[in-house]
Backbone bond lengths (Angstrom), bond angles and torsions (degrees), N, CA, C in turn:
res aa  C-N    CA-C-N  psi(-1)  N-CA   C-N-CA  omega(-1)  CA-C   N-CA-C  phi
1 X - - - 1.459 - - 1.528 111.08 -
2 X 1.192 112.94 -25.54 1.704 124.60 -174.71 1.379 106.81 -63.94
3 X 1.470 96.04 -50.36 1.506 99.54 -156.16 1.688 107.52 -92.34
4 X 1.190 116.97 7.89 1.807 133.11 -178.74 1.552 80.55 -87.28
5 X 1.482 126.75 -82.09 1.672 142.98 175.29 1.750 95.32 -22.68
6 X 0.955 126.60 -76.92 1.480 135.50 -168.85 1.959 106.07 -50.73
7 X 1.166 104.10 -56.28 1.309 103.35 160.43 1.726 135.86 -44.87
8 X 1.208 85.03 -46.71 1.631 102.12 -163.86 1.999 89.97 -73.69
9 X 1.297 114.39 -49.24 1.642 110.43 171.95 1.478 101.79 -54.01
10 X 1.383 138.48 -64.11 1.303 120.59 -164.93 1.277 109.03 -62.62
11 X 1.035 145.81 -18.56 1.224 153.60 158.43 1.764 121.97 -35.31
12 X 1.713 76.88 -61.06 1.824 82.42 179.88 1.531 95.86 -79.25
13 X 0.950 119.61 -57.08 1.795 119.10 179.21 1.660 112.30 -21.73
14 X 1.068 118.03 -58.89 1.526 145.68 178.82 1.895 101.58 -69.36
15 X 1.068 137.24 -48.55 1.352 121.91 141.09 1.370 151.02 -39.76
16 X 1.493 103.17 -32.56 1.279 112.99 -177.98 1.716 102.79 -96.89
17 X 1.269 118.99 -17.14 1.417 115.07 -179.49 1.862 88.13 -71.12
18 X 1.746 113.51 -64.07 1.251 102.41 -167.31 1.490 113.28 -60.14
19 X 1.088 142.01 16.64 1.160 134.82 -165.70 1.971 88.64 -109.76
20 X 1.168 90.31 -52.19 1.971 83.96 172.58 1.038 122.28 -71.83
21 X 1.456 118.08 -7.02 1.755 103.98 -176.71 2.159 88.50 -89.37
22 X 1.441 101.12 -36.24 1.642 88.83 173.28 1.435 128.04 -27.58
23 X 1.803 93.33 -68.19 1.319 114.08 178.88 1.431 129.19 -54.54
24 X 1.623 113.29 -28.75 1.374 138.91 164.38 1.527 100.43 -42.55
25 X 1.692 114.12 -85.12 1.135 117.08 -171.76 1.369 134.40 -66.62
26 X 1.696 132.55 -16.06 0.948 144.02 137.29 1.580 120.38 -41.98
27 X 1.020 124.48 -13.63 1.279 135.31 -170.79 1.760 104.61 -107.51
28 X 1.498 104.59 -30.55 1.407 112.44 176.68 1.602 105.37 -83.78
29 X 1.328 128.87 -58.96 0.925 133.76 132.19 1.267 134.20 23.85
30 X 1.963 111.64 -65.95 1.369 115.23 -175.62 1.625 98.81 -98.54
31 X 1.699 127.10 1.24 1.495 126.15 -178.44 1.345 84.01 -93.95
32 X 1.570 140.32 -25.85 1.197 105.79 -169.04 1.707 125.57 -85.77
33 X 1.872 84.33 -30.25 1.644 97.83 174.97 1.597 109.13 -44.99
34 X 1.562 110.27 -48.35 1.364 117.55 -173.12 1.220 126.10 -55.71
35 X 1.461 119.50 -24.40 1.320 140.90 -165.90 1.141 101.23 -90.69
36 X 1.339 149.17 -37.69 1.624 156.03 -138.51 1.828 96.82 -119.97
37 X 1.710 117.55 -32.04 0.786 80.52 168.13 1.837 133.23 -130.50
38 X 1.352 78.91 30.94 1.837 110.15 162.76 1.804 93.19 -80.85
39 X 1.245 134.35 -27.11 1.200 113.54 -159.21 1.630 91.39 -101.19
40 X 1.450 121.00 -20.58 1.541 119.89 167.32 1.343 118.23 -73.09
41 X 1.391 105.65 -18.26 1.700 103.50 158.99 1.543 123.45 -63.13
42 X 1.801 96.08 -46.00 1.496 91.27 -171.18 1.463 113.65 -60.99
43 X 1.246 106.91 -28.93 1.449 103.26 -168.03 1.767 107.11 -81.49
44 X 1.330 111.92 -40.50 1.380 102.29 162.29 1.993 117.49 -36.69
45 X 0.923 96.39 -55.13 1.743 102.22 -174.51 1.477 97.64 -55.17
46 X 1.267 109.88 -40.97 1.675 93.63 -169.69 0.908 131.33 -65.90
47 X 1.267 105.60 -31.19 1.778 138.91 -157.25 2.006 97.24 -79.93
48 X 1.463 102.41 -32.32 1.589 123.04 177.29 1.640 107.68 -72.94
49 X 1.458 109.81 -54.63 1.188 103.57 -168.30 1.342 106.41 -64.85
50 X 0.996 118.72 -24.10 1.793 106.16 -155.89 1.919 100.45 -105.79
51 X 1.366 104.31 7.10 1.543 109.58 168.76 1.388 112.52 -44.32
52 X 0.927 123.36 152.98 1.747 139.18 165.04 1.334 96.22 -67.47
């Protein structure tokens, strides 16, 4: 019975770590989307300014 109890905690223990590394990288994830396309802006603008 101990070791069902002992299990069943590492279990959730071992969930909740993967549950933050999820949230971790989803979070990296939405800085990178953001980053790529702030930097497709800049280049849009540039590509504008220097039009004929």
């Amino acid at each position: 019975m101990r070791i069902m109890k002992k299990k069943a905690e590492a279990n959730q223990l071992l969930q909740q770590v993967f549950n933050n590394i999820e949230q971790r990288l989803d979070r990296l994830l939405e800085q990178m989307e953001s980053q790529q396309l702030q930097e497709l802006r800049v280049m849009r603008n540039y590509i504008n300014s220097h039009d004929s």
